[in-house]
C-alpha positions in Angstrom: 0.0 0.0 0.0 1.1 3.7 -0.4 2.5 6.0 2.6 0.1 8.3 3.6 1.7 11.9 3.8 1.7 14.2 7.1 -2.3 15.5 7.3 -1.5 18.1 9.3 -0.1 19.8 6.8 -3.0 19.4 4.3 -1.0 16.7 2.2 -2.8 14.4 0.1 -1.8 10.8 0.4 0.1 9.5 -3.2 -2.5 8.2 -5.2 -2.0 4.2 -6.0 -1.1 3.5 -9.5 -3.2 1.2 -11.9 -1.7 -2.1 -10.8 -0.9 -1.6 -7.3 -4.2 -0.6 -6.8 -5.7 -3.9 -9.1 -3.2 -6.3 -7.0 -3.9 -4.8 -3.2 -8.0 -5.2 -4.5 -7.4 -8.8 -5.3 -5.3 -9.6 -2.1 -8.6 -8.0 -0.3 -11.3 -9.7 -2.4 -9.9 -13.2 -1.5 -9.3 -12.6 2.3 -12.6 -11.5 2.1 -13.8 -14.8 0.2 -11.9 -16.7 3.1 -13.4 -14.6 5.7 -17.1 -15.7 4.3 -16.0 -19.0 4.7 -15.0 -19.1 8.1 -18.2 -17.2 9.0 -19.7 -19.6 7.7 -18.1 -22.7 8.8 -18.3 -21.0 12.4 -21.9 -20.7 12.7 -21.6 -16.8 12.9 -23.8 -14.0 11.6 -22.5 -10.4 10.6 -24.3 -7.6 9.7 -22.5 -4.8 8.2 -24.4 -1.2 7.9 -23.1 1.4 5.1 -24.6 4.7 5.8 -24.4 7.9 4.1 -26.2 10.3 1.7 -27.3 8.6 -1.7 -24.5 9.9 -3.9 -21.6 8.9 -1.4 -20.5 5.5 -3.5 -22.4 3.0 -1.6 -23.9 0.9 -4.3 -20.5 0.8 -5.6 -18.9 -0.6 -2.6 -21.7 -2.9 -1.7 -21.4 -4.1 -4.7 -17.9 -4.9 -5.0 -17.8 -6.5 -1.6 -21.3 -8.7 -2.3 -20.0 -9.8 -6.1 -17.6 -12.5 -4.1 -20.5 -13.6 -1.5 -22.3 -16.8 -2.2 -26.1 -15.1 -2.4 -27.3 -18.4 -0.5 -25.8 -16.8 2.7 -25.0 -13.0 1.9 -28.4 -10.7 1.3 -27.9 -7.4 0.5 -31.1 -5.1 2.1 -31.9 -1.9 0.9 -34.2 -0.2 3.9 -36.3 2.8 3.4 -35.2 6.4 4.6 -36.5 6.4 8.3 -38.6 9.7 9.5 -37.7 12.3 11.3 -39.5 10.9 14.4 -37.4 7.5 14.0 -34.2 9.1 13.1 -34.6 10.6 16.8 -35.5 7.2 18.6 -32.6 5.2 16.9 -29.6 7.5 17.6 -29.1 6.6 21.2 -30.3 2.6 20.7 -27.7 2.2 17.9 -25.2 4.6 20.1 -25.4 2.2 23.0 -25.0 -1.2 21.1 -22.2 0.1 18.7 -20.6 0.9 21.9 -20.2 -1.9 23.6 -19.5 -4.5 20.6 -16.1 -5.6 20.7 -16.0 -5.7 24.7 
């Protein structure tokens, strides 16, 4: 992977070239195909949550990841944009059980 430049300066980090970029994404896509199989052969579920505005790339990314994912096991769920009102009531509920995963 590239070296990321000082950010407290304002520098950019290099930008990966063409291959580098093509190799590190392979390297990622099969960990990611053997991490699916030991989540699998474990037992274990995962839920992963991308959240952002609708232009931020998501589709892209979900994508990507989901292209390597047997569909048997992996589901991709597109949920509707939640109300004000329930906005408000699942900030501190997701707050509190983002907090203590990984305790």
């Amino acid at each position: 992977m590239t070296k990321k430049k000082d950010r407290k300066n304002g520098d950019r980090p290099k930008k990966m070239k063409r291959k580098e970029y093509e190799s590190e994404l392979a390297r990622l896509e099969i960990e990611l195909v053997k991490l699916h199989g030991w989540i699998k052969h474990k037992g274990l579920k995962v839920a992963v949550l991308f959240e952002g505005r609708d232009s931020a790339g998501k589709g892209g990314a979900i994508k990507r990841i989901s292209y390597w994912l047997s569909p048997r096991v992996a589901r991709v769920v597109a949920l509707p944009t939640p109300t004000d009102k329930y906005k408000v009531a699942m900030v501190f509920p997701a707050i509190c059980v983002l907090s203590t995963i990984g305790r």
